[in-house]
C-alpha positions as CSV (number, residue, x, y, z in Angstrom):
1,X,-15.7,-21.6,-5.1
2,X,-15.3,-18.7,-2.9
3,X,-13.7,-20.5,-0.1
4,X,-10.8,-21.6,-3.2
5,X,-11.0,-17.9,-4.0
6,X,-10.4,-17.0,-0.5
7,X,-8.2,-19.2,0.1
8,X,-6.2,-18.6,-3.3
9,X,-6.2,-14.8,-2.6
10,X,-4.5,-15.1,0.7
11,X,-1.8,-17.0,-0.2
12,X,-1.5,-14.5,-3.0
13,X,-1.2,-12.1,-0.8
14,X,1.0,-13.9,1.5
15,X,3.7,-15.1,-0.8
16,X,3.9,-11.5,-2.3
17,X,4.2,-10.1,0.9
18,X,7.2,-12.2,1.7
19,X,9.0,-11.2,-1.5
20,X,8.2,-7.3,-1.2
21,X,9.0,-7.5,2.7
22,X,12.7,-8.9,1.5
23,X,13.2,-5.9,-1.1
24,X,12.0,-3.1,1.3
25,X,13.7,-5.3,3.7
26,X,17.3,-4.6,1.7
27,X,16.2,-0.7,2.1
28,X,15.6,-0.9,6.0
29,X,12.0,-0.8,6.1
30,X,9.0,-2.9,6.1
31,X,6.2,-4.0,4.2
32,X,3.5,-1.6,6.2
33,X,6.1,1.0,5.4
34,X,6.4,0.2,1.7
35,X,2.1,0.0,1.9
36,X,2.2,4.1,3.6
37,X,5.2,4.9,0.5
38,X,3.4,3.5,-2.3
39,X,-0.6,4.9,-1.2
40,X,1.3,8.9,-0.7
41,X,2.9,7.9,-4.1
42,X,-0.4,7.0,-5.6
43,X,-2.8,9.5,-4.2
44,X,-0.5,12.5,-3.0
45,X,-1.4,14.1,0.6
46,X,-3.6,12.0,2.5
47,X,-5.6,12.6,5.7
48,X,-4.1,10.5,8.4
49,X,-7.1,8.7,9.3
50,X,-7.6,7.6,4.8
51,X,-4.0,6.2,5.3
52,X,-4.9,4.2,8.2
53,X,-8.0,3.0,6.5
54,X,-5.8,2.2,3.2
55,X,-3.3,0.3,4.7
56,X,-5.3,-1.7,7.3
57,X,-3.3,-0.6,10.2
58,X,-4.9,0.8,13.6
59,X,-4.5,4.3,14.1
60,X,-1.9,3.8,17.3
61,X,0.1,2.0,14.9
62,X,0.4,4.4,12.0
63,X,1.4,7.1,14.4
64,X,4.1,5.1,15.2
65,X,5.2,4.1,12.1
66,X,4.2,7.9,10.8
67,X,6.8,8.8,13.7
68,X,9.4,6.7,11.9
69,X,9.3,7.7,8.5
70,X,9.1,11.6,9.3
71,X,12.0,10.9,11.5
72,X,13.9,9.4,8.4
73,X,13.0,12.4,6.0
74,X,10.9,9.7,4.1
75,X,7.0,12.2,4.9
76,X,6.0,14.5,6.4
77,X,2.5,15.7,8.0
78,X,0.9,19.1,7.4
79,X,-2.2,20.5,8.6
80,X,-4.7,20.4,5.6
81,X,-5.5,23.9,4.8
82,X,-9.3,22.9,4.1
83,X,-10.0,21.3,7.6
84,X,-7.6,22.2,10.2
85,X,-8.3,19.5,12.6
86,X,-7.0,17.7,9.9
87,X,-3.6,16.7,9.7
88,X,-2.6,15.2,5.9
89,X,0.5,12.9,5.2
90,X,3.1,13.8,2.1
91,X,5.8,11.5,0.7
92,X,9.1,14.2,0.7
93,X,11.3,14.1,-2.7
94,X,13.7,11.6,-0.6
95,X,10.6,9.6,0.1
96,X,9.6,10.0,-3.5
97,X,13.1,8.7,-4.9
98,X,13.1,5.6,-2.6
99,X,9.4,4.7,-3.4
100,X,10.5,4.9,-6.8
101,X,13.7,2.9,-6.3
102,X,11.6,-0.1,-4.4
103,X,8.9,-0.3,-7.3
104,X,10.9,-0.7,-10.0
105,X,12.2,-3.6,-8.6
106,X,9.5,-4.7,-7.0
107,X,8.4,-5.0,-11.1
108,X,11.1,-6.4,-11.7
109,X,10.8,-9.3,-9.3
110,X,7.1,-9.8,-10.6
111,X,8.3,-10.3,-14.0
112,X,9.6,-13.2,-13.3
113,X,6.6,-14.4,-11.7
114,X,4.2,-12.9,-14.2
115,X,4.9,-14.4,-17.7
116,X,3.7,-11.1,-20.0
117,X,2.9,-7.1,-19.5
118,X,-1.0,-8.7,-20.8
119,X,-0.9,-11.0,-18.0
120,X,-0.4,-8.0,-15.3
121,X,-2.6,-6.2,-16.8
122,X,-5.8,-9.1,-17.0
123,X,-4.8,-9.7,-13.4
124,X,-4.7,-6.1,-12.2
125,X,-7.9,-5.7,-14.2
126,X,-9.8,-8.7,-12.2
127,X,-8.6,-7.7,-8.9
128,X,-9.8,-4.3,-9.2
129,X,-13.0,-5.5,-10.5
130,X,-13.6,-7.7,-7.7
131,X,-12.1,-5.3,-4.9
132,X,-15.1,-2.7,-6.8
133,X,-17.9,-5.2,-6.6
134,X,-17.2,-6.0,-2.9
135,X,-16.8,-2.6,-2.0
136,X,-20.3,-1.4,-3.1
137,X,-21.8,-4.5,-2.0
138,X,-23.3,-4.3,1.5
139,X,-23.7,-7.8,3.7
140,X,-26.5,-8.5,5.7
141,X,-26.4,-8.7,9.5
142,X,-27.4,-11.6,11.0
């Protein structure tokens, strides 16, 4: 069963990838972009080093892609007033407005894949369950 899971869950996560990556895609970004968007949208200010962790991407590469979106206007980076080694990561209102442009259709595309709001909602339930139980689990070393 949990190799299915695996298995199941990674094509998941592939074939959605393909269909956000083509409507971030028609905005001139990419999906890692639309992850760094969506987490500032979700959980405000963020210390570099959380969004790295969040979005799976090494540190050399979110600076880079950091780079990009503060060049567009899309963030921008502050020192955080409580640590000032610290430097935290906002979404600006232009980065706010195309965040909020990309999601909606983003749900709109998925409501064609997922049948009812119910639906969404058992699956976003699960997922979160499981990402929970995983999390707080620790594995052995061999």
């Amino acid at each position: 069963m949990s190799g299915d899971l695996m298995r199941m869950l990674t094509r998941a996560e592939r074939l959605l990838a393909r269909r956000v990556t083509e409507i971030v895609g028609g905005h001139g970004h990419g999906v890692d972009a639309w992850r760094v968007l969506s987490l500032l949208a979700d959980e405000g200010g963020q210390p570099m080093t959380a969004v790295a962790d969040q979005v799976f991407l090494p540190p050399g590469t979110l600076t880079k892609l950091m780079d990009s979106l503060v060049e567009s206007g899309l963030v921008h980076r502050k020192v955080d007033p409580a640590d000032r080694r610290r430097i935290r990561a906002y979404l600006t209102p232009r980065g706010q407005a195309l965040h909020d442009r990309i999601q909606a259709e983003i749900r709109e595309d998925l409501r064609s894949v997922l049948t009812s709001d119910a639906e969404s909602a058992h699956l976003s339930i699960a997922l979160d369950s499981l990402v929970s139980a995983l999390e707080n689990r620790s594995v052995p070393v061999a």
